[in-house]
Steps between C-alpha positions, in 0.01 A plus 500: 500500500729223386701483208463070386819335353384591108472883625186522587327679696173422697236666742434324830161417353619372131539140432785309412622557101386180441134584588532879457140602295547885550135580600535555890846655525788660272807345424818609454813371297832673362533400141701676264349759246628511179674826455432594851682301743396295777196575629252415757192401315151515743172302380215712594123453486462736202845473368870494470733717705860527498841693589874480532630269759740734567509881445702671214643781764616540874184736544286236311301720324677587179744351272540668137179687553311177584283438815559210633286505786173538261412093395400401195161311421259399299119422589350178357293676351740621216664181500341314141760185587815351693714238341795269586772570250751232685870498520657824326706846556445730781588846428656704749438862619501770219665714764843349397674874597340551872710467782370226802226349236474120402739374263369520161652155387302254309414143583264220448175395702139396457290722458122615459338793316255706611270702184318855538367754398581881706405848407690696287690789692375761235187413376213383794316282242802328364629166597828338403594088572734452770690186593669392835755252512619351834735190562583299810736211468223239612258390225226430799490820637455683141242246431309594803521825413332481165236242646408740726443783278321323261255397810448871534477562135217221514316702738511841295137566343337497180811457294458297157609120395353462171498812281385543109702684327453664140773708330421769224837447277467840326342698786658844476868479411443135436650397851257254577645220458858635670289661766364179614857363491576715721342426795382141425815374713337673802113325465737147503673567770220581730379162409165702263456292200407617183315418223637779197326541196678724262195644274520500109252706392251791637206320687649217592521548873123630460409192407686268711379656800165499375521144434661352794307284705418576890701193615836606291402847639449391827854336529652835427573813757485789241564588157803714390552683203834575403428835228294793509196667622350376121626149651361476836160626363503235262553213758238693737237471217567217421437339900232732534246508189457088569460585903377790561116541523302852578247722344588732267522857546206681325537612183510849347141463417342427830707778655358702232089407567577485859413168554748268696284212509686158613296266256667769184869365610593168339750255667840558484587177337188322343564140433447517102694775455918516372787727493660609182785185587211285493516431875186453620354767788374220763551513868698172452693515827230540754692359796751820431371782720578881423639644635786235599747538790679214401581539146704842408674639199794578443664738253891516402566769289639515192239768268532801397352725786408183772269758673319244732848393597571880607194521711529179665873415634600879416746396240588360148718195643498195394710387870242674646212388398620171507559571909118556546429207294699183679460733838150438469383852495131581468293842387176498385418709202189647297407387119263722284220279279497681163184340295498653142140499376616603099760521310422777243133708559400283221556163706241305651496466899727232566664495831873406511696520836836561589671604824780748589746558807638784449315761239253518195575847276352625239564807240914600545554106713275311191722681216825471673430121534417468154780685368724333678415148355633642162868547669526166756845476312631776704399384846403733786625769278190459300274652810706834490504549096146358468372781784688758370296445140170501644605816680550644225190413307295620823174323458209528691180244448127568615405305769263455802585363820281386846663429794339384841591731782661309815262648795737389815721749684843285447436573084288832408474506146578890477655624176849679507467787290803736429454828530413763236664511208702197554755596771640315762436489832761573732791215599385581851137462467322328789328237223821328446572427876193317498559242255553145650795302333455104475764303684594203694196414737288778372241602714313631227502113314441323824186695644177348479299736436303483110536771328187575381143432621217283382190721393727811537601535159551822259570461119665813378598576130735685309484536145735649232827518313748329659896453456488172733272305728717328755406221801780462703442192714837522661741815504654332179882630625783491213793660371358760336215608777680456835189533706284323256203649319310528855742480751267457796346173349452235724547105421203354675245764554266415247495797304639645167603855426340616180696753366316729201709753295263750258620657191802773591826670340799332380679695808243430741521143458842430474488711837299202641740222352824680670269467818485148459858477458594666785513371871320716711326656197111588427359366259134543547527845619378617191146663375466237217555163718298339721545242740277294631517181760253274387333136496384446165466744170366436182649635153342603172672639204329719278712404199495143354789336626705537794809351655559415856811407691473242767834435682673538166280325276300639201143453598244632241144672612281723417285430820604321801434525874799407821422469906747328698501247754717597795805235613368217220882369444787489719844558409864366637545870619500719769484863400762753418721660774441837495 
């Protein structure tokens, strides 16, 4: 190895700087780092290396603490852009009171910058931008070195170029706007563009989505929303209710007479039918297959709770999700169908659909929602004052659910049951060990296998007074429940955990909600909940009107049936780090 007249260094087998491509050898070069020192900086196949040129001690190993025999890198694959910054100040070594390091004097060279992304030391899910800045005294060599790594960057999969973006201004804290702002700087410098639309009124994004046309659609990698859960499930129903064509799930009445005929279930989306924005329910985008590998979501979070956030990049980051998104990440994940049949037990059957991502609730989740709207001047705040009214008023509704039990061994719908009298199992019981956690490459998401069985189906019922009805989709992680509302809910495994609370004390239920805030707690250990993993249910209230909460939103219905459809979007994500 030969060290060229520009200090560089080459393999027997490299070519000569002029030619160098970096695909059949490494390459190395010393370079000064800013605040490092001179260093000698290797181009690998999946990444930068680097280290001191010379060590900081006699016994080169230590020097204040520091190793200096362990290099530095950074994989391409973290690396969202490099840039030539030109002629400016190099920064010598921080180490400015070590004895036998590099002089820490300042001077002037050009120089390139190399952007990233690396985990956070405390928190596995975290990730926090990094920038390297090296100089060498020829403007040649530092160009090379920044056309090279942008031929590797070019070779990095699946990451986006043309993004639409739409930012909630008065999501949660009313951050959108400054959320955005935050991290926009990062989609231009990895050469994304985007098209931002900052929405003015509630809907807006609905329709717009709805609306657009396939080749405008087409031209785009993925939708981000820059708000809330509330936020991302308007954009999702607004790209799906134009798109998305299936059966319905049967209604309450044909579970009820037993009779699941095919011809009974209308068309998702008939062509003469509307939605209450006046968009009209046509598969108008026929050349758009779901699900769609190509085309993801993406959510940056700036709401109140940002639970599908939580459950899929394992944190409420705005940096971080912004990493999975210009990385190119990719997860698959599971929407529920909810088709309301009537409004009030007066209304005539009219079919309405929307979709959720993350949970429906009904009972405590339906008043808290509409409590809350009469406090949005207070924030998130609202969730926590609005919840501890309805507490309060403890009201139960009559109601009668059917769920369709999931047959395959992978997802027995059994129900947990607490044990007599309401006590808790024991921390140590073997039930909890068994519990599968979603995560990064989940085997449970990426297995094949359906989860239930054609001709092998079981309605079951359960009728009664009920504090809530939940359908957890996802986990739904936030603040206030740690490990979500079901905390071995999967992603993409095409099933939703419904979740049925009957009529108990003020003590036994508040029991139950500490559960749910606590990580590691229990909360369906309990006689009065059951749990159930599920395909489809259908709801019927025995009272006349009813209140549902879909992702956030009010949703009113006295009867409506859900199923889900397993992996039908994708999302700029790739599970939490757990």
């Amino acid at each position: 190895m030969e060290r060229d007249v520009d200090g560089c260094m080459q393999t027997e087998q490299s070519l000569p700087p002029a030619q160098f491509d970096g695909q059949a050898s490494s390459l190395s070069c010393t370079l000064f780092l800013d605040h490092v020192g001179e260093v000698a900086l290797t181009f690998n196949s999946d990444g930068l290396s680097w280290k001191l040129v010379e060590p900081l001690d006699n016994d080169d190993s230590t020097c204040l603490g520091i190793k200096s025999k362990v290099a530095t890198e950074i994989k391409f694959s973290d690396v969202y852009a490099v840039e030539l910054i030109d002629y400016g100040l190099i920064h010598g070594s921080n180490i400015s009171n070590a004895r036998k390091c590099l002089s820490c004097h300042d001077f002037e060279i050009y120089r390139f910058t190399v952007h990233g992304f690396q985990r956070s030391k405390t928190l596995p899910s975290l990730r926090v931008l990094v920038a390297y800045t090296f100089g060498h005294k020829d403007l040649q060599t530092c160009q090379m070195w920044v056309n090279q790594i942008n031929a590797s960057l070019a070779l990095e999969q699946g990451r986006p170029k043309n993004l639409l973006v739409f930012v909630h201004p008065r999501s949660g804290k009313g951050n959108g706007c400054k959320t955005w702002d935050s991290v926009a700087s990062i989609f231009s410098r990895a050469k994304v563009k985007t098209k931002v639309i900052v929405t003015q009124k509630a809907g807006q994004a609905l329709m717009m989505m709805a609306s657009i046309g396939i080749k405008e659609l087409i031209s785009y990698d993925g939708v981000i929303a820059v708000g809330g859960d509330g936020f991302f499930n308007e954009i999702l129903n607004g790209f799906l209710l134009s798109r998305h064509k299936a059966p319905y799930p049967p209604t309450p009445s044909v579970i009820g007479t037993s009779s699941q005929n095919n011809e009974q279930q209308s068309p998702l989306l008939p062509s003469t039918s509307y939605d209450s924005y006046g968009v009209p329910n046509i598969n108008q985008d026929s050349e758009f297959s779901l699900p769609n590998e190509h085309f993801r979501f993406g959510i940056i979070p700036a709401g109140s709770t940002d639970a599908i956030v939580m459950c899929t990049t394992g944190t409420r980051d705005p940096i971080t999700s912004t990493f999975h998104i210009v990385l190119g990440k990719r997860v698959c994940l599971d929407v529920a169908q909810v088709v309301r049949w009537k409004i009030k037990s007066t209304s005539k059957v009219e079919p309405f659909v929307r979709y959720a991502a993350s949970f429906a609730g009904y009972g405590f989740y339906g008043d808290v929602i509409t409590e809350s709207e009469k406090y949005r001047w207070m924030g998130p705040k609202r969730y926590d004052y609005a919840g501890t009214r309805v507490f309060l008023k403890h009201k139960s509704y009559q109601a009668e659910i059917a769920y369709l039990e999931v047959k395959s061994e992978e997802a027995k719908s059994i129900p947990e049951r607490g044990n007599l009298g309401g006590r808790k199992r024991p921390f140590w019981s073997p039930k909890k060990s068994e519990k599968v956690v979603c995560r990064v490459n989940c085997e449970v998401c990426n297995t094949t296998t359906p989860c239930s069985h054609p001709g092998e189906t079981k309605w079951s019922r359960s009728k009664g007074s009920f504090l809530s009805i939940g359908a957890a989709v996802i986990a739904c992680r936030n603040d206030r429940a740690p490990d979500g509302l079901v905390v071995d809910a999967h992603l993409s495994d095409g099933l939703m955990h419904l979740i049925l609370i009957k009529d108990c004390s003020h003590a036994l239920y508040l029991w139950h909600l500490t559960q749910l805030a606590r990580k590691g707690g229990n909360p369906f250990d309990f006689k009065f909940v059951e749990h159930h993993k599920t395909t489809a249910f259908t709801f019927t209230s025995s009272g006349n009107e009813s209140v549902w909460n879909l992702d956030g939103e009010l949703f009113q219905a006295h009867q409506l049936s859900a199923q889900v459809f397993r992996g039908l979007v994708s999302l700029f994500a790739s599970g939490p780090e757990v």
